[in-house]
C-alpha positions in Angstrom: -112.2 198.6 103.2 -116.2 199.5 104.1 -118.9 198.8 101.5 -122.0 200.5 101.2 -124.8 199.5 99.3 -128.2 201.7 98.6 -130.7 200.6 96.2 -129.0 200.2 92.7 -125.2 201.5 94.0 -122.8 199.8 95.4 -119.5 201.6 97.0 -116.3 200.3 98.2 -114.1 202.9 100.2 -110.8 203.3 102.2 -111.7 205.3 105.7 -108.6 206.5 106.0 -108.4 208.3 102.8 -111.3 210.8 104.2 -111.9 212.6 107.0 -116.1 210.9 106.7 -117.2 209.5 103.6 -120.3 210.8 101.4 -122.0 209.2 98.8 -121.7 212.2 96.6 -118.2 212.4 96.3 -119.2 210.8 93.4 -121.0 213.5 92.2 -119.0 216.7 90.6 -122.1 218.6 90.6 -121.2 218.0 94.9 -117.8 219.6 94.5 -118.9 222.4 92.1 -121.2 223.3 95.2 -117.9 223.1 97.6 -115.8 224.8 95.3 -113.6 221.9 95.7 -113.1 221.7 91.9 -108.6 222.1 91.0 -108.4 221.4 87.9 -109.5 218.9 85.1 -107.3 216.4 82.3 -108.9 216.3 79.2 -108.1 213.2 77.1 -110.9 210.7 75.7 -112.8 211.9 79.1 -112.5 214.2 81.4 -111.0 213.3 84.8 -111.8 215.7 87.6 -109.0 216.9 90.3 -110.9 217.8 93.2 -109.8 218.5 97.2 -111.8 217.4 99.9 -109.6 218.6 103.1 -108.1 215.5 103.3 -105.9 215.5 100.3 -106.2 216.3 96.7 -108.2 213.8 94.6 -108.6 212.6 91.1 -112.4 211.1 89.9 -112.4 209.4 86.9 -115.8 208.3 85.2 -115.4 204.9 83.1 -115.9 205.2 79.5 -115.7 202.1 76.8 -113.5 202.6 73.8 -113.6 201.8 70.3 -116.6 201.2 68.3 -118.9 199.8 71.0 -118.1 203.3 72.7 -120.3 204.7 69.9 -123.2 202.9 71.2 -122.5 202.5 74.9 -121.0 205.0 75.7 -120.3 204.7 79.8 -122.4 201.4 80.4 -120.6 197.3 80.8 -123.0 194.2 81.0 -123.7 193.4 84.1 -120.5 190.9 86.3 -120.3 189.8 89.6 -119.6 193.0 92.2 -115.9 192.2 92.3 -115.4 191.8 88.8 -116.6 195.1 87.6 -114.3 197.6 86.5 -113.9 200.2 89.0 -113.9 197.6 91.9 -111.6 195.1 89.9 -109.0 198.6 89.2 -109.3 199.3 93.2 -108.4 195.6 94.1 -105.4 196.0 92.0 -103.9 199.1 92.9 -104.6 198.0 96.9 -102.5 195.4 96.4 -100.0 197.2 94.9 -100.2 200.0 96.8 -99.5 198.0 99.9 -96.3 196.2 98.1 -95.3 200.2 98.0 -95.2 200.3 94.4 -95.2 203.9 93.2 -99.7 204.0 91.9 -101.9 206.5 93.1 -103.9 205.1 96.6 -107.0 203.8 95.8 -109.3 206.0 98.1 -113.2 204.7 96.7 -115.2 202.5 93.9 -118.2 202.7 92.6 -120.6 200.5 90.2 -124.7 201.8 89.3 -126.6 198.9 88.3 -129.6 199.4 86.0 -130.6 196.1 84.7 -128.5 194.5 82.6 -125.9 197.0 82.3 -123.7 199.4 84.9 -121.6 202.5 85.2 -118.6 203.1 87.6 -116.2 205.4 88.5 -113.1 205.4 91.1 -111.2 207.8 93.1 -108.1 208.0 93.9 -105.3 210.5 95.9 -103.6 212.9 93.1 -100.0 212.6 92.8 -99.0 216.1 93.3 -96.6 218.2 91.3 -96.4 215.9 88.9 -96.7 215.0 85.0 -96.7 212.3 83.0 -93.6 211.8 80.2 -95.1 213.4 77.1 -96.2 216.4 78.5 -92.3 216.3 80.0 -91.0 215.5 76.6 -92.4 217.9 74.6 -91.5 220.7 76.6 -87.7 219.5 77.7 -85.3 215.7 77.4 -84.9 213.3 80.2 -81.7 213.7 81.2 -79.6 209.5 82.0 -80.8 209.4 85.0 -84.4 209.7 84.7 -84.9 207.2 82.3 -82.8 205.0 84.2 -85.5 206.1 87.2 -88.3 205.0 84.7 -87.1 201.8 83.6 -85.9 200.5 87.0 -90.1 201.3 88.1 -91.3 199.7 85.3 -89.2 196.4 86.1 -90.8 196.7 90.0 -94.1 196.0 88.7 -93.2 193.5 86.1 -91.8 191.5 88.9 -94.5 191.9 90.9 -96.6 190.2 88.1 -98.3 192.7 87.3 -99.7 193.0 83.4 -100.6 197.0 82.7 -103.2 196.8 79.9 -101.9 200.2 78.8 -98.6 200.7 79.8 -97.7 204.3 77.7 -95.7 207.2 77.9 -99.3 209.3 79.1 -99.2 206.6 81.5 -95.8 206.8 83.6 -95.6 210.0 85.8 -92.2 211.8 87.2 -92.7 214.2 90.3 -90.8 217.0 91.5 -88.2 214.8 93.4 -87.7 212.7 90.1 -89.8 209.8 91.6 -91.0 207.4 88.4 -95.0 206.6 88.9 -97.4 204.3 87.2 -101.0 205.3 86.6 -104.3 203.8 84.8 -105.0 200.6 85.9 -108.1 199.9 84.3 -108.5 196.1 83.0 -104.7 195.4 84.5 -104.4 192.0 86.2 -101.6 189.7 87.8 -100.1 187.2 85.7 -97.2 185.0 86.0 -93.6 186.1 83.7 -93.5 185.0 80.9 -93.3 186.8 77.4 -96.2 189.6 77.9 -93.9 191.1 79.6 -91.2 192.1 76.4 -94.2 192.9 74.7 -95.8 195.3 77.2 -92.7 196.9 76.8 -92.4 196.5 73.1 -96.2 198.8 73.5 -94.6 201.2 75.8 -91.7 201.7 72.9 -94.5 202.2 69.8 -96.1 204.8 71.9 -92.8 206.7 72.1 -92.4 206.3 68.6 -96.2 207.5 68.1 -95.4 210.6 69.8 -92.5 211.6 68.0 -94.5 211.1 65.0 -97.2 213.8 66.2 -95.2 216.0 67.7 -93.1 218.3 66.1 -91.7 219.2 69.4 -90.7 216.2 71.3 -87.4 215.1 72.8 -87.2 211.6 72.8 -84.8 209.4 70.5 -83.8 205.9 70.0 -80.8 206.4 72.2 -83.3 207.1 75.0 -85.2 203.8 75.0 -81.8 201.9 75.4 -81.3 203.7 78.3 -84.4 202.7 80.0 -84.2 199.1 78.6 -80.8 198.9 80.1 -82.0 199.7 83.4 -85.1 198.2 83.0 -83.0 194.6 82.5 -80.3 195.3 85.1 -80.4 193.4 88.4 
């Protein structure tokens, strides 16, 4: 990992993810000029899917939640370096990604100090021909096998100790080849088993359950879950 620091930014980066690193590739106003830009996901925020001749890319701009998102909007209180959001996410998934647990690679981090307060964003390599289980599920089932993929992937990183902060079915990708992948590790952390796990999964179930709600076109049932939960718990 190389660090850069210039005035107010400081910038954390794999080498090997790029061919030589810029500064702007932070910038999407820099990849509107390359005409790099391939595609957008609209959800709270926008995240941007750009290519930089290396491989394709996602850059993701942190934004609070909730009520305090109504009055600041992209900004955190000032922590130590390591602690900030985008840098704490890119330790994470380094780890992980090294155990060769199926999460995007963590390619670059980025925090913007302005007194008290500062922004970040993070890049990482796009998983490619991919989509994440609710955009699956309202256009077709899982079939056994598949969610027997997706609980067995969950139970990997449950066993690695590893708390998702938002584990949900936007969250939990399937490629082309039927590969299971977990994405979004904002605010995630390692913790030691105990009973966070049955109730990360008990969130993973109620946002199933949300979905069917909302959707009038959605193919997921009960029967489903036990399926994954069976595989999830099987040695």
């Amino acid at each position: 990992m190389e660090r850069i620091e210039h005035g107010s930014e400081i910038i954390w980066y794999d080498p090997e993810c790029f061919d030589s690193f810029h500064r702007d590739f932070f910038e999407i106003d820099y990849w509107r000029e390359q005409d790099a830009i391939r595609g957008k996901a609209i959800g709270r925020n926008t995240t941007w899917f750009v290519e930089d001749g290396v491989s394709h890319k996602v850059l993701r701009h942190y934004y609070r939640g909730g009520m305090i998102g109504r009055v600041m909007e992209d900004t955190f209180l000032h922590v130590a370096e390591s602690k900030s959001r985008a840098m704490s996410e890119f330790t994470v998934l380094t780890k992980l990604y090294r155990r060769g647990l199926p999460v995007p690679r963590p390619c670059a981090a980025r925090m913007v100090r302005s007194n008290l307060v500062y922004r970040a964003d993070i890049m990482l390599e796009r998983i490619n021909n991919s989509a994440d289980l609710v955009g699956i599920l309202k256009e077709r089932a899982l079939n056994q096998e598949e969610w027997q993929t997706v609980g067995k992937m969950i139970r990997q990183f449950h066993d690695a100790g590893l708390y998702h902060a938002d584990l949900n079915s936007h969250n939990i990708l399937l490629d082309d080849d039927g590969k299971a992948w977990l994405i979004d590790f904002d605010k995630c952390h390692f913790r030691q088993p105990n009973t966070w796990t049955r109730e990360n999964m008990e969130r993973l179930l109620r946002s199933f359950r949300k979905e069917k709600d909302i959707n009038s076109e959605f193919h997921w049932q009960e029967s489903d879950w036990r399926i994954l939960l069976n595989s999830y718990k099987a040695k």
